[in-house]
Biopython code that builds the backbone (N, CA, C, O; Angstrom):
import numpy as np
from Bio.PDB.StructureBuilder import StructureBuilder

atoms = [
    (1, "UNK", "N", (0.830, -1.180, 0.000)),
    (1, "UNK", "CA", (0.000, 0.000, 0.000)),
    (1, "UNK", "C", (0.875, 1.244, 0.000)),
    (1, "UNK", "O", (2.091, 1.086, 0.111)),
    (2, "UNK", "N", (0.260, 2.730, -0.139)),
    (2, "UNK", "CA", (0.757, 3.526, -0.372)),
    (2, "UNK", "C", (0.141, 4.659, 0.127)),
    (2, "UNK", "O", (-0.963, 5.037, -0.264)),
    (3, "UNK", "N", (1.075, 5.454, 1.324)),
    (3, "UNK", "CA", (0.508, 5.859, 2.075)),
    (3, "UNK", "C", (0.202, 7.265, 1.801)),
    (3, "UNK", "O", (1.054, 8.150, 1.876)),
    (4, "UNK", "N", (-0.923, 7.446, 1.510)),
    (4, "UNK", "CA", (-1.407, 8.839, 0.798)),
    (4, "UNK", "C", (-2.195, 9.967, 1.915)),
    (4, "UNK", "O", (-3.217, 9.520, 2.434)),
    (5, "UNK", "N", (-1.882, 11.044, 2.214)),
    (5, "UNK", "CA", (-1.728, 11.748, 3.188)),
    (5, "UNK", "C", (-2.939, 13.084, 2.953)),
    (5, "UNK", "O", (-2.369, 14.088, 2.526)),
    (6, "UNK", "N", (-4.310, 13.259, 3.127)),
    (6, "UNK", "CA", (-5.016, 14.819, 2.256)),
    (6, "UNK", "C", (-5.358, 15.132, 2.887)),
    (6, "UNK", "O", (-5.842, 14.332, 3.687)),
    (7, "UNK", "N", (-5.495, 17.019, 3.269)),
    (7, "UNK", "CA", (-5.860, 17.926, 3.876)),
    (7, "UNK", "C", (-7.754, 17.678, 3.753)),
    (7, "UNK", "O", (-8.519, 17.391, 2.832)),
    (8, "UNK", "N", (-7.921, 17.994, 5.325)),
    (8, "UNK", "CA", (-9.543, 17.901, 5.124)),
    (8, "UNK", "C", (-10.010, 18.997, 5.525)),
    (8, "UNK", "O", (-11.236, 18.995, 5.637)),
    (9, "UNK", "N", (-9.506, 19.913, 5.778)),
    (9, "UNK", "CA", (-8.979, 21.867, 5.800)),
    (9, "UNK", "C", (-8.228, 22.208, 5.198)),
    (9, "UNK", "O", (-7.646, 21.358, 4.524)),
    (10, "UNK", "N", (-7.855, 23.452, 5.098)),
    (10, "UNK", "CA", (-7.053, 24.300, 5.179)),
    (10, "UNK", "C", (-6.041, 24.518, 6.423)),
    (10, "UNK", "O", (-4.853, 24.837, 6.369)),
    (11, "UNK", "N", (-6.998, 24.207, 7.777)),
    (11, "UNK", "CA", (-5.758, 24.261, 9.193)),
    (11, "UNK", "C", (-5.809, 23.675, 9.625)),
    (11, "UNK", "O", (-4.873, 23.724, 10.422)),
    (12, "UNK", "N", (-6.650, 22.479, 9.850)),
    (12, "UNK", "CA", (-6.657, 21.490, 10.538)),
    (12, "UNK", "C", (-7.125, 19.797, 10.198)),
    (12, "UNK", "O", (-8.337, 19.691, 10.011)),
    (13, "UNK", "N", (-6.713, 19.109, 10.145)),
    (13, "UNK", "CA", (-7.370, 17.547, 10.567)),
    (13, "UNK", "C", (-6.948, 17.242, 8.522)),
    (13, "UNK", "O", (-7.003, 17.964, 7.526)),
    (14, "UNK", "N", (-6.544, 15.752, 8.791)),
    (14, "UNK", "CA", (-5.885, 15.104, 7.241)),
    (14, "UNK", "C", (-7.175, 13.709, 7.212)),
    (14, "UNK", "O", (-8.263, 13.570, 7.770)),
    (15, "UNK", "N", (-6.688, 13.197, 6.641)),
    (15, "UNK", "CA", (-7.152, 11.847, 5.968)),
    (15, "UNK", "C", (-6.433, 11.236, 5.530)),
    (15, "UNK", "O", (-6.235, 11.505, 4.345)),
    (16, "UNK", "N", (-5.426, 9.845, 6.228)),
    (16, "UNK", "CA", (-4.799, 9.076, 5.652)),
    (16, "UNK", "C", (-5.114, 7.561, 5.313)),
    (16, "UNK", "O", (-5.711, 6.785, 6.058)),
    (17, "UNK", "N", (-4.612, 7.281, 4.070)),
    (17, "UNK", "CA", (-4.728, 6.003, 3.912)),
    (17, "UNK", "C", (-3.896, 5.115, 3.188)),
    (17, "UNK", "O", (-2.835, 5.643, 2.855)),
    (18, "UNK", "N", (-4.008, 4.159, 2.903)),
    (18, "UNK", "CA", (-2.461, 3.411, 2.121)),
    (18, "UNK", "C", (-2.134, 2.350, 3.783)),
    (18, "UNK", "O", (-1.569, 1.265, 3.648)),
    (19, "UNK", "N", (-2.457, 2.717, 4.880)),
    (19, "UNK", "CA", (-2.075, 1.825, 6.058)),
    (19, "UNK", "C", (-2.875, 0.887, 6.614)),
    (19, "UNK", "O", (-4.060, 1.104, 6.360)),
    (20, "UNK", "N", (-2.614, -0.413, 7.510)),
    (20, "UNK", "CA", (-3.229, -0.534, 7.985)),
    (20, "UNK", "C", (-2.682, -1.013, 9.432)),
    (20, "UNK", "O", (-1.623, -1.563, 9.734)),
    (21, "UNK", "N", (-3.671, -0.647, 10.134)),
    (21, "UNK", "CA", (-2.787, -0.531, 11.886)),
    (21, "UNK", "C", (-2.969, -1.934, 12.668)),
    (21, "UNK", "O", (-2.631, -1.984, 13.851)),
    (22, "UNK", "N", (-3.502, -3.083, 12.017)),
    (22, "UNK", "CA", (-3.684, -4.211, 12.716)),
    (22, "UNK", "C", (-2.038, -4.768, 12.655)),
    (22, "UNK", "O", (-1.706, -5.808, 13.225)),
    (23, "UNK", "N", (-1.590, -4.375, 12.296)),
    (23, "UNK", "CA", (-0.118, -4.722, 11.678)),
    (23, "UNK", "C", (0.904, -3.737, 11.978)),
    (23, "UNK", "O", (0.707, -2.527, 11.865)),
    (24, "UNK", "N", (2.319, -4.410, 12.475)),
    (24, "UNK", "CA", (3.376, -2.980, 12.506)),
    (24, "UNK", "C", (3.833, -2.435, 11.279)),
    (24, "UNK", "O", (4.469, -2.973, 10.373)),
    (25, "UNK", "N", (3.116, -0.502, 11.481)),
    (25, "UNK", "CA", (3.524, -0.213, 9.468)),
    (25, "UNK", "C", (5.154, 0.049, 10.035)),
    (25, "UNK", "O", (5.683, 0.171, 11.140)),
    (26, "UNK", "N", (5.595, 0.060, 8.649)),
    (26, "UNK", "CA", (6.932, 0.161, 8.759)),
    (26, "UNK", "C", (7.538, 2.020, 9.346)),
    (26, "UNK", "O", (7.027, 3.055, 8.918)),
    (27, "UNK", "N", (8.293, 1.980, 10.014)),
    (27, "UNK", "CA", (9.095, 3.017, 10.760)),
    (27, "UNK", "C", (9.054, 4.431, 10.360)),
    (27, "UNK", "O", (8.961, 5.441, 11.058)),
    (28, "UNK", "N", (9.166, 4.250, 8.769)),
    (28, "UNK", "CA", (8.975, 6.163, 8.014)),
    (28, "UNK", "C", (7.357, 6.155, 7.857)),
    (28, "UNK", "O", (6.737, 7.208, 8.000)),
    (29, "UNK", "N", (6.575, 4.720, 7.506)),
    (29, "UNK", "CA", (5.010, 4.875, 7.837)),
    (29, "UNK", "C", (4.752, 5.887, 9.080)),
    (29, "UNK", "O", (4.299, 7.025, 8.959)),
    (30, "UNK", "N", (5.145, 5.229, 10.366)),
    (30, "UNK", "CA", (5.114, 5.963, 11.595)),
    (30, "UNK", "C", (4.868, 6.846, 11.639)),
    (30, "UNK", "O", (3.800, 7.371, 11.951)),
    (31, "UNK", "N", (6.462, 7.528, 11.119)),
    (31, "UNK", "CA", (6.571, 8.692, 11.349)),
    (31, "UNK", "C", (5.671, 9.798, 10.991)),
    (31, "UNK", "O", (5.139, 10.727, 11.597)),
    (32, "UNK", "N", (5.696, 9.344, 9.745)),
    (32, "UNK", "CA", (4.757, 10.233, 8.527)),
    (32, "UNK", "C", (3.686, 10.587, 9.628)),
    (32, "UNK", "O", (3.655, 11.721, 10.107)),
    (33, "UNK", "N", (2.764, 9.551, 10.039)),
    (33, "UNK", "CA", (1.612, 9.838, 10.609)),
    (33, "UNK", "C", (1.780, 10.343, 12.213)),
    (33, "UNK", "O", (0.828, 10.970, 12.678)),
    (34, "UNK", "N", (2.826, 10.123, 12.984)),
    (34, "UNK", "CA", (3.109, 11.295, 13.947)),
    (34, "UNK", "C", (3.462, 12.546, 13.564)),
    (34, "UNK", "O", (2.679, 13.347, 14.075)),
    (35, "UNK", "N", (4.159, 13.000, 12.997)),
    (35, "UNK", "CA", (4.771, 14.019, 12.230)),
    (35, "UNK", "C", (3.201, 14.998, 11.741)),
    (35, "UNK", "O", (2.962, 16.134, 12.152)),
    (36, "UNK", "N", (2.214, 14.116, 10.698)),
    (36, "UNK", "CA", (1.060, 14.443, 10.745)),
    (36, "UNK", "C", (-0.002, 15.093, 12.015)),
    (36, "UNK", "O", (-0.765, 16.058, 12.050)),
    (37, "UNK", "N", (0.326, 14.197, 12.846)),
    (37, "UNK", "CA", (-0.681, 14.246, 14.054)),
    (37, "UNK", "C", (-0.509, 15.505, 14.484)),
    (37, "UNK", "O", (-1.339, 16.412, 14.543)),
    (38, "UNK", "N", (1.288, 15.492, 14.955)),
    (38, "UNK", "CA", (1.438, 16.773, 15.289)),
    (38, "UNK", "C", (1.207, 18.062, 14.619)),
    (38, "UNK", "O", (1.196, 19.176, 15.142)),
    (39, "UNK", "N", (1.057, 17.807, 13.615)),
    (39, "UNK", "CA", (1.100, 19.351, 12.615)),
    (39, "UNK", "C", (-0.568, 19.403, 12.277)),
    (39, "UNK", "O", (-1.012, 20.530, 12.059)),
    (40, "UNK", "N", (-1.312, 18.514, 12.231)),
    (40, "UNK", "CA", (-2.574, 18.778, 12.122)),
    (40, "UNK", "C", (-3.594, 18.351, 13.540)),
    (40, "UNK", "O", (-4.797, 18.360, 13.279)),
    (41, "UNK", "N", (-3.347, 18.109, 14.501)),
    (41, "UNK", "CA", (-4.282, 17.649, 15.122)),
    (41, "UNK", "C", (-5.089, 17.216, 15.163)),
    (41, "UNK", "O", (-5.709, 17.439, 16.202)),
    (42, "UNK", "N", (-5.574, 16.541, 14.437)),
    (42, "UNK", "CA", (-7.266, 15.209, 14.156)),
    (42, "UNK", "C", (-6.488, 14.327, 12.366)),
    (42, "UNK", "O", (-6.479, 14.684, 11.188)),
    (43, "UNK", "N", (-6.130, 13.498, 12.877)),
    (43, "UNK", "CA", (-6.073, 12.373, 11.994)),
    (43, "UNK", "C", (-7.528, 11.370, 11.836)),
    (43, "UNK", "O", (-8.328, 11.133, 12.741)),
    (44, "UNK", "N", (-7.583, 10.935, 10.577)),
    (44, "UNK", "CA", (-8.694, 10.279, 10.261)),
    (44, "UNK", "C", (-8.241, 8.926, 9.411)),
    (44, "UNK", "O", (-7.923, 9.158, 8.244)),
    (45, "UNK", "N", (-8.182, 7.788, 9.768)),
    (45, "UNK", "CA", (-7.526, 6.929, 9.424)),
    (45, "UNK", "C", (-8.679, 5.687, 9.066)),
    (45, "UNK", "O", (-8.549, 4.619, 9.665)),
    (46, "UNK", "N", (-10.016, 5.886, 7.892)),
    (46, "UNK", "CA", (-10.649, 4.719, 7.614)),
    (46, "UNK", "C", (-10.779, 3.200, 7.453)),
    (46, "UNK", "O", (-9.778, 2.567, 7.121)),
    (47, "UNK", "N", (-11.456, 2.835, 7.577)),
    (47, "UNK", "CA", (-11.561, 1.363, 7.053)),
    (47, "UNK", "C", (-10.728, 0.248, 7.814)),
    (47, "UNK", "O", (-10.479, -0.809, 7.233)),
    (48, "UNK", "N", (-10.234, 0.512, 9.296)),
    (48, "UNK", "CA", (-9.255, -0.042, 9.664)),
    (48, "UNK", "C", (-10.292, -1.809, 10.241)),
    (48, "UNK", "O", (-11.499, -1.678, 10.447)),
    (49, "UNK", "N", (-9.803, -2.886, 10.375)),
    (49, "UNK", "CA", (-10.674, -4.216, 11.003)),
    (49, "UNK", "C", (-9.721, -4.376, 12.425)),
    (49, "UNK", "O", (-8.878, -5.272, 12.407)),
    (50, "UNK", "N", (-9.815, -3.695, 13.407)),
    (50, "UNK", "CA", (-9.026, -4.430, 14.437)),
    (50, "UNK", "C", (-10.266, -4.670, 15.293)),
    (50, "UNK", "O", (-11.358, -4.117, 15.423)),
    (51, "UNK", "N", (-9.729, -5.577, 15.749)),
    (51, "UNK", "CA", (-9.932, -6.212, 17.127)),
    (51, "UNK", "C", (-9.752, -5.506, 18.582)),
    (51, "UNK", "O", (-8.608, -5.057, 18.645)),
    (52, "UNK", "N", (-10.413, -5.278, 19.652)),
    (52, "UNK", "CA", (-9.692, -4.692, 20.918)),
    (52, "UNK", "C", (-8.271, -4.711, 21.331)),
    (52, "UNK", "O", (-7.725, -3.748, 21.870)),
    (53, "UNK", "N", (-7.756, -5.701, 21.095)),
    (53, "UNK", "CA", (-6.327, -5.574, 21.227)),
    (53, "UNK", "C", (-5.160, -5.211, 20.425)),
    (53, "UNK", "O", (-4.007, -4.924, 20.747)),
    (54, "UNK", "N", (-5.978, -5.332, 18.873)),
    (54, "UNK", "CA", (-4.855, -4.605, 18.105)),
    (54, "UNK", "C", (-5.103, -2.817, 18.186)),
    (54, "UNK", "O", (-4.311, -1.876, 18.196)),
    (55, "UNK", "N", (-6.401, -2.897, 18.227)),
    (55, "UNK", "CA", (-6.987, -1.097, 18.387)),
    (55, "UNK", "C", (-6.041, -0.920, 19.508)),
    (55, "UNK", "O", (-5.205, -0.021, 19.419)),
    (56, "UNK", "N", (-6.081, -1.688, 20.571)),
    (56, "UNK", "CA", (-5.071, -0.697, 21.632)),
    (56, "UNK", "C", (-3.686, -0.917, 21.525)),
    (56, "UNK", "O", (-2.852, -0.357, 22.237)),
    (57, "UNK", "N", (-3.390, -1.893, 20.461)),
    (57, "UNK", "CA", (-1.461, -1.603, 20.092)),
    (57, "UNK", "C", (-1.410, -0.901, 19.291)),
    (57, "UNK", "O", (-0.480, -0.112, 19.454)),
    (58, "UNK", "N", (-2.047, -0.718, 18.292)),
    (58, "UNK", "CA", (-2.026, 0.784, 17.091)),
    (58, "UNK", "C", (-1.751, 2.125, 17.730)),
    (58, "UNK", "O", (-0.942, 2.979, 17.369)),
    (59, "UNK", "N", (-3.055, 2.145, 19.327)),
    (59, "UNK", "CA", (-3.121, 2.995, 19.877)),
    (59, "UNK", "C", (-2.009, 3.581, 20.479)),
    (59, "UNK", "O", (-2.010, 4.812, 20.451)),
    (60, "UNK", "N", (-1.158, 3.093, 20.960)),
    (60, "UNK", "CA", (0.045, 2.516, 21.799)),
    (60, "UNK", "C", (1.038, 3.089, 21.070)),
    (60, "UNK", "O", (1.746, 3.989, 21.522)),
    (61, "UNK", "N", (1.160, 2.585, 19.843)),
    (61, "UNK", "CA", (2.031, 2.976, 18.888)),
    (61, "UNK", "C", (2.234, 4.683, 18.904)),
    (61, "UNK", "O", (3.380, 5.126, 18.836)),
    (62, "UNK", "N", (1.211, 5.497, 18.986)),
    (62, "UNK", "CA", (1.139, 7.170, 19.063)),
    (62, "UNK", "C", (1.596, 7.957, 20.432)),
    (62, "UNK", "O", (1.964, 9.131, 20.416)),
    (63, "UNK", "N", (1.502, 6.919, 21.959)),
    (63, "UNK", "CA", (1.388, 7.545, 23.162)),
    (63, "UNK", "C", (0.933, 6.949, 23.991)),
    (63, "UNK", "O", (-0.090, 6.377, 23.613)),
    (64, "UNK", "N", (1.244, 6.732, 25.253)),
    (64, "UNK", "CA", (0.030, 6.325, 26.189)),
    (64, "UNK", "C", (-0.815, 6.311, 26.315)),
    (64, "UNK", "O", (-1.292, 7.441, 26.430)),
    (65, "UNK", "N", (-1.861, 5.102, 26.425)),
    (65, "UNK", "CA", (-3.358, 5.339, 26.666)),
    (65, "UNK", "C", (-3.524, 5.293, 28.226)),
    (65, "UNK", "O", (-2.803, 4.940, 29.159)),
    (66, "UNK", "N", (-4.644, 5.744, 28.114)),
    (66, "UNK", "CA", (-5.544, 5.614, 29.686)),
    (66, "UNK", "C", (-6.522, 5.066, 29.926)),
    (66, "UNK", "O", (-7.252, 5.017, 28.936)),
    (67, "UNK", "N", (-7.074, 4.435, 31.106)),
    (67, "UNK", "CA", (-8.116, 3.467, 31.297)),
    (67, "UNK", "C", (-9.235, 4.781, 31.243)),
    (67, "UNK", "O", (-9.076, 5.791, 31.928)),
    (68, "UNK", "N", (-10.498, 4.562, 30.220)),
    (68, "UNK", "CA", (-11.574, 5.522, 30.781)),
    (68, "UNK", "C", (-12.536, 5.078, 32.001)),
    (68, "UNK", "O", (-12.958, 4.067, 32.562)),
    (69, "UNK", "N", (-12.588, 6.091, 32.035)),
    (69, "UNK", "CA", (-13.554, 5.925, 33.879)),
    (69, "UNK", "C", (-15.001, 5.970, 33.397)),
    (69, "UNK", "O", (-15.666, 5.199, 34.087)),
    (70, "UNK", "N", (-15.803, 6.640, 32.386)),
    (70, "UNK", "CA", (-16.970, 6.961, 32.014)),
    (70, "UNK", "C", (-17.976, 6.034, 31.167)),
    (70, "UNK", "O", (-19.092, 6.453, 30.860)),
]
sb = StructureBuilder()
sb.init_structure("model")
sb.init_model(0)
sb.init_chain("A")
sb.init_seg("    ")
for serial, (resi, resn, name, xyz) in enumerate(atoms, 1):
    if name == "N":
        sb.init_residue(resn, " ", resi, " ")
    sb.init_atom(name, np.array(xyz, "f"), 0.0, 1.0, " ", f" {name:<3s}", serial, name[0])
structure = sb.get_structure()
C-alpha cells in the first residue's frame, strides 16, 4: 500500500490512507503519521478491522493510553 496523506482543511485535521494498523507499518510509515498528528491535530484513518487488542497496540504505537472511567 501507499501511504497517501489529504488535507480535510485548510488548518486542521488530514485523511490518511495506504495503512493498515492491525499490523506494525513500517518506521517512516510511523513517522509520517506522527509528524502528521502533530502538525494537524485530528487524523482520520478509515476502514481499519481491528480487534480490541490490536486497536489498543495501534493505539500505543502514538502515546500512552488511559483506562476511561466513564
Amino acid at each position: 500500500m501507499t501511504l497517501a496523506i489529504d488535507s480535510l482543511s485548510p488548518t486542521i485535521g488530514t485523511e490518511i490512507s495506504g495503512v493498515d494498523l492491525s499490523i506494525e507499518p513500517p518506521a517512516e510509515t510511523l513517522r509520517a503519521i506522527k509528524d502528521t498528528l502533530r502538525d494537524r491535530l485530528v487524523v482520520v484513518i478509515r476502514d481499519q478491522r481491528l480487534d480490541p487488542p490490536q486497536l489498543l497496540a495501534a493505539l500505543r504505537r502514538f502515546g500512552e493510553t488511559m483506562e476511561q472511567h466513564l
